[in-house]
Each structure stands twice: as structure tokens, then as C-alpha cells.
C-alpha positions as CSV (number, residue, x, y, z in Angstrom):
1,X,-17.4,-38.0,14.7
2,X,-18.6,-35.6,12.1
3,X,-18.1,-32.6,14.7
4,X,-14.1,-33.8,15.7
5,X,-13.4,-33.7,12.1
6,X,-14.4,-30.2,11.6
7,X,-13.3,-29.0,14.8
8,X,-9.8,-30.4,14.1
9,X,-9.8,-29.1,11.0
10,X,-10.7,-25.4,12.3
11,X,-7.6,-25.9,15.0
12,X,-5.7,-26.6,12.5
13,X,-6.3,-23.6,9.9
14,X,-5.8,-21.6,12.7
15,X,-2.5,-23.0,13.5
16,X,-1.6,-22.7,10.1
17,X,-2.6,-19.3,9.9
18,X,-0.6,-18.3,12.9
19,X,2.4,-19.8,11.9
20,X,2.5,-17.9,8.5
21,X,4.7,-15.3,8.1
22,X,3.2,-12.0,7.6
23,X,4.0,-9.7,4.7
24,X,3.5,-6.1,4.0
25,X,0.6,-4.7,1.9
26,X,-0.3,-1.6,0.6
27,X,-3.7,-0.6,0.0
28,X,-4.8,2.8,-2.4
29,X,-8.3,3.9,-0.1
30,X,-10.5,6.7,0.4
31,X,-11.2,7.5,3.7
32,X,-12.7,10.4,5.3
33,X,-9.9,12.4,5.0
34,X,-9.6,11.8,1.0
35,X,-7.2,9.6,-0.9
36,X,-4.3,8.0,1.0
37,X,-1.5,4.7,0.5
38,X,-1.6,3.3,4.2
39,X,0.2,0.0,4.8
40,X,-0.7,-3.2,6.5
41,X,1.2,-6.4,7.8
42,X,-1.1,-9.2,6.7
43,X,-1.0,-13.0,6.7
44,X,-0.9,-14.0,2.8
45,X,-3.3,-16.4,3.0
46,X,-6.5,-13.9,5.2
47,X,-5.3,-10.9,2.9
48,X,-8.4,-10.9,1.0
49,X,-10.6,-10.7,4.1
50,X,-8.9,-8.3,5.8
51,X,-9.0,-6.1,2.5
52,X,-12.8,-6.8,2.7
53,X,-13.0,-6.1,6.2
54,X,-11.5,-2.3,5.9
55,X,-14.3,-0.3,4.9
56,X,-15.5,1.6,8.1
57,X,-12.5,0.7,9.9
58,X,-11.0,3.6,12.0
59,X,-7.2,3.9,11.5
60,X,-4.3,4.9,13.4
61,X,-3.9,8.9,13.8
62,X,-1.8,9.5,10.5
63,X,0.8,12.5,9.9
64,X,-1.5,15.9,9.5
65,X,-4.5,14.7,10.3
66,X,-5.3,17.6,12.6
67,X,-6.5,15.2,15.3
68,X,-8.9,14.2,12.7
69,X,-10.4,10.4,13.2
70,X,-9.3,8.3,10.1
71,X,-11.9,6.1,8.5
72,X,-12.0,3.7,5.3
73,X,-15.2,4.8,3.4
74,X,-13.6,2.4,-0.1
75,X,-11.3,0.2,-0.7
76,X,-9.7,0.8,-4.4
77,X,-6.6,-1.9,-4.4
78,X,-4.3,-3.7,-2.4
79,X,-1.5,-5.4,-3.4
80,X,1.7,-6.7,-1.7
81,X,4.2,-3.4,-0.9
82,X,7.2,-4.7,-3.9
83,X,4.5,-4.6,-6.5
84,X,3.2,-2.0,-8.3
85,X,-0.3,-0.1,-8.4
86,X,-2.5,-1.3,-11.2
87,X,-4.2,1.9,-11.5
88,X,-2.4,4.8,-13.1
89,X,-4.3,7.2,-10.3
90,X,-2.4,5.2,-7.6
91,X,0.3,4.8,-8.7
92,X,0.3,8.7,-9.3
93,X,-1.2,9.2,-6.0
94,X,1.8,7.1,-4.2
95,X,4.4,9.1,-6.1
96,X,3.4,12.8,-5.5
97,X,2.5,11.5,-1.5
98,X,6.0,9.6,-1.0
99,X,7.3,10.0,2.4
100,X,10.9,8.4,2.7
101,X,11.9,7.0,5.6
């Protein structure tokens, strides 16, 4: 009984989960590359854990990369893509690296 309970209640997070409407994100990282503003589609509610979950994560090529491979080697902030950086540096770092479009 004990197991149905929590297995009902795992089918249902995930159904939850799936039916949540994603939102955009933007996270201020250091990769292997330097400093970059890359931006996700996440799930509000797993936002957190996928934040958590980017450190050695190997990204899509990105624009002048050279061919390079892409890795997260630190996360510094995410936040949803409306909002504004906390820190002054990425907020600075956002501005001279905007790319309209």
C-alpha cells in the first residue's frame, strides 16, 4: 500500500511537471571559453536543478567559438530572462555582449 502511494505520487509530479509551461532563463556562467549569458527554456518549478545540474555540461556550438567545445566550469546566476542581473558584472557583461535579434 505504502509503495502505490508513493508511486502515484511520483506519476503524478511527473505529470505535473510535464504539463507546466516552460519559461525562458538566463544564466551569467563561466565556461571554458570565459564569461558568457546563454539562455535556457526551463520548467519553473525543476529550474533550480537544472541550474545545479549545469556545471560540466557541454553546450551547443555558440557564435565564434572557433569549433571550440563549450563547457560550464561555474554557475554565477540565473534568473528568469524579464528580470534583471543581480550582479553589477552581469549585468555589465550582458550589455557590452548584446546580440539583437
Amino acid at each position: 500500500m505504502k509503495s502505490s502511494i508513493v508511486l502515484l505520487f511520483a506519476v503524478f509530479c511527473s505529470i505535473s511537471a510535464w504539463a507546466e509551461p516552460r519559461e525562458d532563463y538566463k544564466c551569467f556562467l563561466l565556461t571554458t571559453q570565459g564569461e558568457r549569458v546563454l539562455n535556457f527554456s526551463w520548467q519553473p518549478s525543476l529550474a533550480k536543478q537544472y541550474q545545479h545540474q549545469l556545471v560540466g555540461t557541454k553546450m551547443p556550438a555558440q557564435p565564434h567559438s572557433n569549433g571550440m567545445p563549450l563547457y560550464v566550469k561555474q554557475v554565477y546566476e540565473c534568473i528568469k530572462i524579464i528580470e534583471a542581473f543581480k550582479s553589477s558584472k552581469a549585468r555589465q557583461f550582458e550589455r557590452e555582449n548584446f546580440v539583437g535579434g
